[in-house]
ZAKEKE-670103 format. One record per residue (C-alpha): x, y, z; residue in three letters. Coordinates in Angstrom, 2 decimals. Last residue first. Layout:
BEGIN
> X,Y,Z,ALA
...
//
This chain:
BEGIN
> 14.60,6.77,-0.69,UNK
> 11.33,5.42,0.21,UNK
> 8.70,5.89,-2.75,UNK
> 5.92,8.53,-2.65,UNK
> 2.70,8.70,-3.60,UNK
> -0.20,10.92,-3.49,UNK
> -3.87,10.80,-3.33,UNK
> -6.24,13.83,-4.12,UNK
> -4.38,16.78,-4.87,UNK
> -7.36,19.28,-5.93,UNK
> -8.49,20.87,-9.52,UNK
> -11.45,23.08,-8.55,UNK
> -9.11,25.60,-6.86,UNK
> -7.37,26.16,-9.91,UNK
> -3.67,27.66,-8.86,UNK
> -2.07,24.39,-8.57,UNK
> 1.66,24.30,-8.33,UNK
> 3.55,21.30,-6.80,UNK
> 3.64,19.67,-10.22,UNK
> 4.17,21.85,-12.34,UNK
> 7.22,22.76,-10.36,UNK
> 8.89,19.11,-11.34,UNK
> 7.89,20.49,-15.42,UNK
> 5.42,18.62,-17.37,UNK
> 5.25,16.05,-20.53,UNK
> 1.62,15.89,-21.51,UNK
> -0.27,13.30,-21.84,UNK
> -4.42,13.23,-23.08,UNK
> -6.46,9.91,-23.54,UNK
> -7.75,9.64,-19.74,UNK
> -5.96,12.86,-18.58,UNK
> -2.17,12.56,-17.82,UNK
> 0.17,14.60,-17.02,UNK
> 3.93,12.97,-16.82,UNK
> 7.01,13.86,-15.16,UNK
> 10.41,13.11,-16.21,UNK
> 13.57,10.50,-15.58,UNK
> 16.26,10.78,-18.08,UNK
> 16.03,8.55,-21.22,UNK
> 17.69,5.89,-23.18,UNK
> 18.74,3.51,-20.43,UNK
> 15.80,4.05,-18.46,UNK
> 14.71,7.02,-15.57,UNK
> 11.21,6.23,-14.38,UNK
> 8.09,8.57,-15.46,UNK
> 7.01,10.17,-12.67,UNK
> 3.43,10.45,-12.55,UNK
> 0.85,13.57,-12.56,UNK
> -3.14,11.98,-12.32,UNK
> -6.78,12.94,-13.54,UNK
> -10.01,12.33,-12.24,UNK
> -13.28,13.80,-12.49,UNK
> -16.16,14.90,-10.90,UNK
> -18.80,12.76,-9.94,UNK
> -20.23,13.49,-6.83,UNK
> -17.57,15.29,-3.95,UNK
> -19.10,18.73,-5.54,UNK
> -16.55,21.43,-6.41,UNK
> -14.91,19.10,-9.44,UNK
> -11.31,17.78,-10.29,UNK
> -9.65,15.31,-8.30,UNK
> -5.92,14.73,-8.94,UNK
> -4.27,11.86,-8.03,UNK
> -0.29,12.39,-7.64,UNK
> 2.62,9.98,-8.52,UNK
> 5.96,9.81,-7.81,UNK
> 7.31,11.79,-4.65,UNK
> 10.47,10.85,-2.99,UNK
> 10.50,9.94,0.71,UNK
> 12.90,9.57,3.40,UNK
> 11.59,7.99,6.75,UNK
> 14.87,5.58,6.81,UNK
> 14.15,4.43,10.75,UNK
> 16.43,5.26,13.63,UNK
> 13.50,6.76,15.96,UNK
> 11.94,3.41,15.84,UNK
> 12.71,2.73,19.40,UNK
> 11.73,6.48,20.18,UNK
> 8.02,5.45,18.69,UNK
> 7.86,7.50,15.57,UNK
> 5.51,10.46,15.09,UNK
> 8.09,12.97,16.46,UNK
> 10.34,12.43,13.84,UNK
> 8.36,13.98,10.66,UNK
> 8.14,12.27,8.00,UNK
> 10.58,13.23,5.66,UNK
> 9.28,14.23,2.05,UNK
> 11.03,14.90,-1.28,UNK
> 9.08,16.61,-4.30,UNK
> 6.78,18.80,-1.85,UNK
> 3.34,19.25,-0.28,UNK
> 1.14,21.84,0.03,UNK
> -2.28,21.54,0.70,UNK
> -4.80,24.09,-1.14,UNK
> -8.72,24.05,0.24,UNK
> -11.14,22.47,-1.81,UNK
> -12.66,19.98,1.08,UNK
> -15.74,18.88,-0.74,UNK
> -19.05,18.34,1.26,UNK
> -20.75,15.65,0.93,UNK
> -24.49,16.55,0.59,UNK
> -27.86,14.93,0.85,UNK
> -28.81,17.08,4.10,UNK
> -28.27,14.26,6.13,UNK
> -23.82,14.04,4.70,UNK
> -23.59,17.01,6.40,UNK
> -20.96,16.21,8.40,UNK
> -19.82,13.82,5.73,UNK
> -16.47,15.50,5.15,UNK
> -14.69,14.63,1.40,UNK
> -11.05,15.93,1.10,UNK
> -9.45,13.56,3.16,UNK
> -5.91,13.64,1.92,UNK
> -5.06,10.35,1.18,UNK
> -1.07,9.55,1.64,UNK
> 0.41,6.27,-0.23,UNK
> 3.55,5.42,0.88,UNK
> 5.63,3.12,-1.22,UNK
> 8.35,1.15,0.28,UNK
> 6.20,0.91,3.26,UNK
> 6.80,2.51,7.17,UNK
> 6.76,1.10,10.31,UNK
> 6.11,2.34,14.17,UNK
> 4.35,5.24,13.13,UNK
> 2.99,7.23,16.41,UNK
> -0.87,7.40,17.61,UNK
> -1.68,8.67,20.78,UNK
> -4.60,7.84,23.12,UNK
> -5.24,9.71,26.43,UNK
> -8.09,8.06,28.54,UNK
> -10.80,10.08,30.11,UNK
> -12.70,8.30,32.67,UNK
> -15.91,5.87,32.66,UNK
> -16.62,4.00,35.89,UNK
> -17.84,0.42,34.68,UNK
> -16.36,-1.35,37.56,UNK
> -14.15,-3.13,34.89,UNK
> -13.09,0.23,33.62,UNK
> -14.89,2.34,30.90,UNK
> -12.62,4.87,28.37,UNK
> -13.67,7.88,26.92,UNK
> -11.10,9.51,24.99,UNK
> -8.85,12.30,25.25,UNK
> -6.62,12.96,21.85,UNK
> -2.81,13.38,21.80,UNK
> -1.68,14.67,18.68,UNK
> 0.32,12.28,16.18,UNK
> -2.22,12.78,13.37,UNK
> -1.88,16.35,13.70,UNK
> 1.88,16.08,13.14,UNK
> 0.93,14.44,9.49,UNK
> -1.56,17.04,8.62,UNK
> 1.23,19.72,9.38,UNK
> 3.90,18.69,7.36,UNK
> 1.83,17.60,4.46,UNK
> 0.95,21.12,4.09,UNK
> -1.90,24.02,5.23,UNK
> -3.36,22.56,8.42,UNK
> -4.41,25.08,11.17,UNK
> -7.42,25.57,9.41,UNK
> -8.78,22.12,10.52,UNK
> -10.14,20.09,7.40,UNK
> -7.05,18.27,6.03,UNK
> -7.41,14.76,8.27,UNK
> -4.27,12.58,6.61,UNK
> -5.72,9.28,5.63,UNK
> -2.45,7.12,5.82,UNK
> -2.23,3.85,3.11,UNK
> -1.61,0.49,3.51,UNK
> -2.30,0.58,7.56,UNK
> -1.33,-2.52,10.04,UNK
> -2.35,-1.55,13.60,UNK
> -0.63,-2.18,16.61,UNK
> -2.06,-1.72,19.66,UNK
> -0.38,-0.43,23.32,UNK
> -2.09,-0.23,26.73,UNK
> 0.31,1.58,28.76,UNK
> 0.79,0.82,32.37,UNK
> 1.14,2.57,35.24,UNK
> -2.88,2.82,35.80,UNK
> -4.73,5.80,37.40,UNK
> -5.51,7.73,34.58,UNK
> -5.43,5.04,31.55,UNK
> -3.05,5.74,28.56,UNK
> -3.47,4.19,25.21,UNK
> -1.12,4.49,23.05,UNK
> -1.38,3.51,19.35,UNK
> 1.49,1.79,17.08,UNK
> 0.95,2.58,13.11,UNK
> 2.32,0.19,10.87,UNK
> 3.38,-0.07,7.28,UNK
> 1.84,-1.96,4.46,UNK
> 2.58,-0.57,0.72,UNK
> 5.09,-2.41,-0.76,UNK
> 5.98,-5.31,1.87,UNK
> 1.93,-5.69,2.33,UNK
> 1.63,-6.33,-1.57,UNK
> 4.55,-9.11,-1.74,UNK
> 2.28,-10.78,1.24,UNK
> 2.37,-11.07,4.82,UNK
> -1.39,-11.77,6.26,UNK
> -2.79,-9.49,9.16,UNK
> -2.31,-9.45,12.40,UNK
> -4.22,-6.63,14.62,UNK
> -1.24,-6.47,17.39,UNK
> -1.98,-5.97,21.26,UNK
> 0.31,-4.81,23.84,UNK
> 0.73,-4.16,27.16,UNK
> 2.96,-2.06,28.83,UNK
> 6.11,-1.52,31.21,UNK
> 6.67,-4.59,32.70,UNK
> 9.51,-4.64,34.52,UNK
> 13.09,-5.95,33.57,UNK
> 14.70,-2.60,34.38,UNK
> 15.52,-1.65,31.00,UNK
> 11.99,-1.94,30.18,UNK
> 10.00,-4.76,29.30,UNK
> 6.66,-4.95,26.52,UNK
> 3.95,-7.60,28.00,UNK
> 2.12,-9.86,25.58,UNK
> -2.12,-8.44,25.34,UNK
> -4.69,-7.64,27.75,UNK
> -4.76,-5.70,31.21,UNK
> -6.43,-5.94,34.21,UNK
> -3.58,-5.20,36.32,UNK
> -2.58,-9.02,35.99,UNK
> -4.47,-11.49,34.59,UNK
> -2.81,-11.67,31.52,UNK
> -5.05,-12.14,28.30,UNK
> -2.70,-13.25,25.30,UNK
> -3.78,-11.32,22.16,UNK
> -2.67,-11.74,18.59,UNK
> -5.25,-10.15,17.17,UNK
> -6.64,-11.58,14.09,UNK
> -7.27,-10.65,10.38,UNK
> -9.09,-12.91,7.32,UNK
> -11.99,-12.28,8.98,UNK
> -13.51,-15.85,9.28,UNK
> -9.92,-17.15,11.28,UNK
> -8.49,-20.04,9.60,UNK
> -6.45,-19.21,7.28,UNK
> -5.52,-16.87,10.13,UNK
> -2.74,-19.45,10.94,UNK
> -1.72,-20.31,7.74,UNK
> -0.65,-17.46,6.94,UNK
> 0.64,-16.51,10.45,UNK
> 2.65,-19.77,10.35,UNK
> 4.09,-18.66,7.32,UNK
> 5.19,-15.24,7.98,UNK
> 6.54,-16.58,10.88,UNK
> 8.87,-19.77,8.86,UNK
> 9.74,-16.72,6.61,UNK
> 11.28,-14.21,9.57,UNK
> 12.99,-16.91,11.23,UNK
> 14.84,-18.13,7.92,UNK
> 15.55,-14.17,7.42,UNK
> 17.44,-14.21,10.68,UNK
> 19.13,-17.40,9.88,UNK
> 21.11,-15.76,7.29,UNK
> 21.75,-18.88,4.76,UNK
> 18.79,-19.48,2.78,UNK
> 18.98,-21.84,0.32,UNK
> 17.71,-24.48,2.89,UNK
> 15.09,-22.61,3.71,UNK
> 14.00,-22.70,0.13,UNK
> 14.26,-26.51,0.06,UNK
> 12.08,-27.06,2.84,UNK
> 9.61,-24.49,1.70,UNK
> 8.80,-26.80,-1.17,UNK
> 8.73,-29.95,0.75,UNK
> 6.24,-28.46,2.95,UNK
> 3.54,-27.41,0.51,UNK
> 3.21,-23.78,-1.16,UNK
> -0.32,-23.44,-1.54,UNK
> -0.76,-20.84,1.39,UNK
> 1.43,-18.83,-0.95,UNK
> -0.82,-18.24,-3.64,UNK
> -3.80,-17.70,-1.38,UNK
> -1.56,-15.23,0.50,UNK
> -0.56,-13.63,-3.66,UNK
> -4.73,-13.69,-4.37,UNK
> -5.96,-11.91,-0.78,UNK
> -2.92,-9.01,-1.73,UNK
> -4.23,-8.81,-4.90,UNK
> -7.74,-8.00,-4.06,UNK
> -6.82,-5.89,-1.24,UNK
> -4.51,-3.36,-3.73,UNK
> -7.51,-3.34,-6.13,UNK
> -10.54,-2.76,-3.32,UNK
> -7.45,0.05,-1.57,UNK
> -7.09,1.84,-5.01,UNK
> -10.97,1.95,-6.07,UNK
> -11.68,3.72,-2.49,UNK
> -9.15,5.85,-3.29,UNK
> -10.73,6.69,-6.55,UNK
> -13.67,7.07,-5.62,UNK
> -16.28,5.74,-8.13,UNK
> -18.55,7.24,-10.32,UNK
> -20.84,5.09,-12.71,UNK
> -20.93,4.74,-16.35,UNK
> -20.25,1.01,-15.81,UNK
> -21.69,-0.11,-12.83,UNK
> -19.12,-1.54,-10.14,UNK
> -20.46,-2.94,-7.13,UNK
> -19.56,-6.85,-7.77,UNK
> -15.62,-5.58,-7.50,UNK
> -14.45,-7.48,-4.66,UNK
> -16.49,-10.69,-5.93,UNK
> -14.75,-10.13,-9.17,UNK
> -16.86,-10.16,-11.90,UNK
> -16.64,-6.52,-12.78,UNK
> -12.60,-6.63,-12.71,UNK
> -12.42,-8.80,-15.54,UNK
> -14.83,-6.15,-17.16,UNK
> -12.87,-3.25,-16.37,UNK
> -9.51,-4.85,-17.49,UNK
> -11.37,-5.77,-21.19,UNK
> -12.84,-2.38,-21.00,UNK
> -9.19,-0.57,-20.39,UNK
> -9.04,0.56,-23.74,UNK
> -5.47,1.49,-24.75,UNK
> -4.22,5.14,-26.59,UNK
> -2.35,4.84,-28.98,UNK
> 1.50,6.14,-29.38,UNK
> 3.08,2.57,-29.71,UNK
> 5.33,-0.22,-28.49,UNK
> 4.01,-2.95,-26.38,UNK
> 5.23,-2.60,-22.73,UNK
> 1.59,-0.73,-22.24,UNK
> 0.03,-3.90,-22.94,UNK
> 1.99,-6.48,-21.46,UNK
> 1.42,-4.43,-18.19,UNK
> -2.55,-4.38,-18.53,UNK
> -2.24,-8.00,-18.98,UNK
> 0.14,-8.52,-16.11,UNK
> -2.88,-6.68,-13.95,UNK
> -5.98,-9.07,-15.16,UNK
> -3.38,-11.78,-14.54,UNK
> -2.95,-11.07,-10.78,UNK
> -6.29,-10.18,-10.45,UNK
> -7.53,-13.61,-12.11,UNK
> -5.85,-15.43,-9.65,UNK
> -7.05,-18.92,-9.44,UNK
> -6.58,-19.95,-13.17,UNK
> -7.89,-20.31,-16.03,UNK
> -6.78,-18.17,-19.84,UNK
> -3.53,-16.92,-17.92,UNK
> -2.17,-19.92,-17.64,UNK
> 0.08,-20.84,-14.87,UNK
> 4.09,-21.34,-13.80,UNK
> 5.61,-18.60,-12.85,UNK
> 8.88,-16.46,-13.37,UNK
> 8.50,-14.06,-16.35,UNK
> 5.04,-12.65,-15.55,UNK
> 5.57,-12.98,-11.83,UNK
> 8.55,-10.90,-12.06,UNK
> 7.39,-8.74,-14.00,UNK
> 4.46,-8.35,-11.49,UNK
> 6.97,-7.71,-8.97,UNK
> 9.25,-5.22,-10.86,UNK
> 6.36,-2.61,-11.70,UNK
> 4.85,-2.30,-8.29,UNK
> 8.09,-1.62,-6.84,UNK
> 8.60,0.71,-9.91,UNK
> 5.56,2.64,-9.33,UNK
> 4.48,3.48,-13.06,UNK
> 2.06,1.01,-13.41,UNK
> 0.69,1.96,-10.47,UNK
> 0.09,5.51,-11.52,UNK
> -1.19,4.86,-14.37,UNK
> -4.00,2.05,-13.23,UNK
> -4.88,4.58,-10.77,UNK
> -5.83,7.40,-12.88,UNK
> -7.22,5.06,-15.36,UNK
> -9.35,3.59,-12.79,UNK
> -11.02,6.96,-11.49,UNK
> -11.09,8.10,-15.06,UNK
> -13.76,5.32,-15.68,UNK
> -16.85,7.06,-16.10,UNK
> -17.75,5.02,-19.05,UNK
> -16.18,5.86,-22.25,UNK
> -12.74,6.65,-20.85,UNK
> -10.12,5.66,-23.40,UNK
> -6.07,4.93,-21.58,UNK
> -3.29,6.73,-22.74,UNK
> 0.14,5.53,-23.49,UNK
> 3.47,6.13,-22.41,UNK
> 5.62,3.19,-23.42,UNK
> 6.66,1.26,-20.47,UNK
> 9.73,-1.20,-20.12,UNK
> 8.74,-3.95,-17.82,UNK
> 11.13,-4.66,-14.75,UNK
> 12.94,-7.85,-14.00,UNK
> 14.98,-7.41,-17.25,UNK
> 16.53,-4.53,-15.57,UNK
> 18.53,-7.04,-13.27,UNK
> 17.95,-9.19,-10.53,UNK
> 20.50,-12.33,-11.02,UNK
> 18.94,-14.02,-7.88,UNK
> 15.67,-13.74,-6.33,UNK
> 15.79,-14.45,-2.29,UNK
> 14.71,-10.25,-1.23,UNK
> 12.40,-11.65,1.40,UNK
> 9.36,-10.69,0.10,UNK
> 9.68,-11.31,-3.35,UNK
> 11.26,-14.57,-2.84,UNK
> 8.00,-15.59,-0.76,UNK
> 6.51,-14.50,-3.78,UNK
> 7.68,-16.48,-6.16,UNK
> 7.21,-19.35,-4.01,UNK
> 3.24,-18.64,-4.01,UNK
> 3.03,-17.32,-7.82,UNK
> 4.82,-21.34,-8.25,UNK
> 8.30,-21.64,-9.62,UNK
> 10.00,-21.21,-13.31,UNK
> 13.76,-20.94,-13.95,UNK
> 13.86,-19.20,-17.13,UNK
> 15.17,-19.54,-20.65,UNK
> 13.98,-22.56,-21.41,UNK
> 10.67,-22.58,-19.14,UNK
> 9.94,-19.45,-21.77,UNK
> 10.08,-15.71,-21.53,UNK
> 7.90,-13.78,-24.42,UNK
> 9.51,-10.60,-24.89,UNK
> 8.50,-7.10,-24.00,UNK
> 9.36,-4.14,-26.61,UNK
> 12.84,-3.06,-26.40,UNK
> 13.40,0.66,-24.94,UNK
//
C-alpha cells in the first residue's frame, strides 16, 4: 500500500462538499477507481479517558468501505480549508483518515478527534473519563454528519444544479435529484429537521396519499416521516413500512419510517440468533387505538422492511430498563448467534419489495465487555478489506492491542461477559 498523497486543483477536478455529494448519491462520479478509497494501515488507537466506546467505532467505520470511499472522495474532490469551515465533522473525520493512511505500527491518539468532537453542539455531553454507549455514540456521529453533508448541499445554487442535470442523461435519476432537492429545501424549513408528508382526505377518516390496487380502488393510506437525503442516508438509511389495521375499517393505515440502524429486541427466550430477533420484529402486535367517537379498540400493527442500506447496522438490545427504579440497568448477557453472510428474512418485506437484494456480508462487530450495563468496556472485530498486496482478513482490536483472527473467531464467544454489541454488515 502507498501512503496517501496530497491531491491538488491540478490534478483534480474540484466541486463544492454539497455537489460532491449529490454525485455521491446518485452514482454521477466519473473515473472511480482505487484511488477513491484511502489505503489503511492497521493502527491502534490510546484510551486514556474512557474512550474505548469511540475507538471501537472510529475502527470500524474506518474500515467500512462505503464509509471509506466517500470521505476520500471528499478529501480529494472539494474545495475548503480544513483550519475554518462549516463542517467541522466532516474534517474532524478526513483527519482521522489521513492519519491511519500514514504508514506506521503506532498506535494514534484520538484526543485531538475527541476534543473537536467536545465542542460540537451534538457532542456538548461528553466528559472525558466518562462512559458512553457506544451505539448511542454511533447514531450522535452518523447524525452529525448527515446534518453537515444536507447543509452542504442546501448551498448548492441553481446554476450549479443546472449544469449537473444537464450531465445527466437517464431521466429517471434527473427525477430522483430534483426530489431530493425539493425535500431539502423543503424541511429547511420545518423546526425538526423531519416532516410527514401528509395530505388529510376526508374520506373514511383517514390521513395520508392513497395507495391503489389492481382494481383502481383505494386500498390504504399512507403516511411517510421525511427526512433529508444525504451521502450518509444512502449508506446506512433504510425504511421500515408499518401497518396499521383498524377492526371495522377496509383500509390500512400505512407509515413509513426512515431507520439508520435496526434495534433487534434479544430479551424473549424464544430468541437465540439474528434469525429469530429479526422475525420477531415482523410479529403482529395488538394495540390500542381511539376512533373519532373516542371508542378505543384493538388495532393490529405490523412492521415489514420496505428498504434496506448499503451498510446495515443491527443493535442488539442488550440493556432493559425494567428496573431501571431500583438504580439498575440490567445487562442482557445471553449468547446470540449470528453468522458471516446474512439474508434477511423474506417475510419482513412488503410483497412489492419481495424482489429486493437482502444479502448481507458481515464486517465489523462491537463487543461489550462487562456484567453491569455501567462502564464496561469496549472492544471491536473488523474486516480488514482485500488490497492489491493482501487478501482480505479479520481484525481484533482493543484500544492499543490488534490481533489478526480467524472468520470462526469471530462467531465464537464462549465468555459470557464479552457480548456482541452492534454489528455490521455490507449488502452483497
Amino acid at each position: 500500500m502507498v501512503p496517501l498523497v496530497p491531491v491538488t486543483k491540478a490534478t483534480q477536478e474540484i466541486d463544492s462538499v454539497g455537489l460532491l455529494s449529490l454525485k455521491c448519491m446518485f452514482n454521477l462520479l466519473e473515473d472511480s477507481d482505487s484511488s477513491d478509497y484511502f489505503h489503511i494501515y492497521s493502527r491502534g488507537l490510546t484510551n486514556s479517558g474512557n474512550i474505548c466506546y469511540m475507538n471501537s467505532i472510529l475502527q470500524v467505520l474506518i474500515y467500512c468501505e462505503p464509509f471509506n470511499k466517500l470521505f476520500r472522495i471528499l478529501e480529494q474532490k472539494s474545495t475548503g480549508s480544513l483550519n475554518e469551515s462549516k463542517t467541522p465533522l466532516i474534517d474532524a473525520i478526513i483527519s482521522i483518515f489521513r492519519d491511519f493512511s500514514t504508514s506506521g505500527t503506532k498506535s494514534l491518539s484520538p484526543e485531538g478527534f475527541y476534543m473537536k468532537l467536545s465542542g460540537h453542539r451534538k457532542f456538548q455531553h461528553l466528559k472525558w473519563g466518562q462512559q458512553e454507549d457506544a451505539e448511542e455514540f454511533l447514531g450522535y456521529l452518523l447524525d452529525g454528519l448527515h446534518e453537515e453533508l444536507v447543509h452542504s448541499i442546501r448551498e448548492v445554487n441553481n446554476e450549479q444544479i443546472s449544469l449537473l442535470l444537464e450531465t445527466v442523461a437517464d431521466n429517471e435519476t434527473k427525477l430522483q435529484i430534483k426530489n431530493a432537492i425539493k425535500i431539502i429545501k423543503k424541511l429547511n424549513n420545518s423546526s425538526n429537521g423531519g416532516n410527514d408528508n401528509d395530505n388529510s382526505n376526508d374520506d373514511d377518516d383517514n390521513e395520508g396519499w392513497n395507495e391503489i390496487g389492481g382494481g383502481h380502488k383505494k386500498v390504504s393510506s399512507k403516511r411517510t416521516v421525511e427526512i433529508e437525503p444525504s451521502p450518509i442516508k444512502t449508506i446506512f438509511g433504510g425504511q421500515f413500512r408499518s401497518v396499521l389495521q383498524i377492526p371495522n375499517k377496509k383500509d390500512q393505515s400505512i407509515t413509513l419510517d426512515p431507520f439508520q440502524c435496526i434495534q433487534l429486541d434479544i430479551k424473549a427466550d424464544q430468541i437465540n440468533n439474528i434469525e429469530d430477533a429479526f422475525k420477531q420484529l415482523n410479529e403482529p402486535e395488538q394495540i390500542p387505538f381511539k376512533l373519532n367517537d373516542n371508542k378505543e379498540v384493538l388495532a393490529k400493527k405490523q412492521t415489514f422492511i420496505d428498504s434496506l442500506p448499503d451498510v446495515l447496522v443491527i443493535h442488539l438490545k442488550r440493556f432493559s430498563f425494567e428496573n431501571v427504579n431500583n438504580g439498575n440497568i440490567e445487562k442482557l448477557r445471553k449468547k446470540i448467534e449470528y453468522t458471516h453472510k446474512l439474508s434477511i428474512p423474506l417475510e419482513l418485506f412488503s410483497n412489492w419489495r419481495k424482489s429486493v437484494n437482502r444479502d448481507y456480508k458481515l464486517t465489523g462487530v462491537v463487543y461489550h465487555h462487562g456484567i453491569i450495563a455501567e462502564g464496561g468496556h469496549y472492544t471491536c472485530d473488523v474486516l480488514r478489506p482485500m488490497t492489491v498486496s493482501d487478501s482480505s482478513r479479520w481484525i481484533r482490536i482493543d484500544d492499543t492491542s490488534i490481533n489478526n483472527i480467524d472468520e470462526d473467531d469471530v462467531l465464537s464467544n464462549d465468555d459470557d461477559t464479552k457480548n456482541a454489541y452492534l454489528l455490521f454488515y455490507q449488502k452483497l
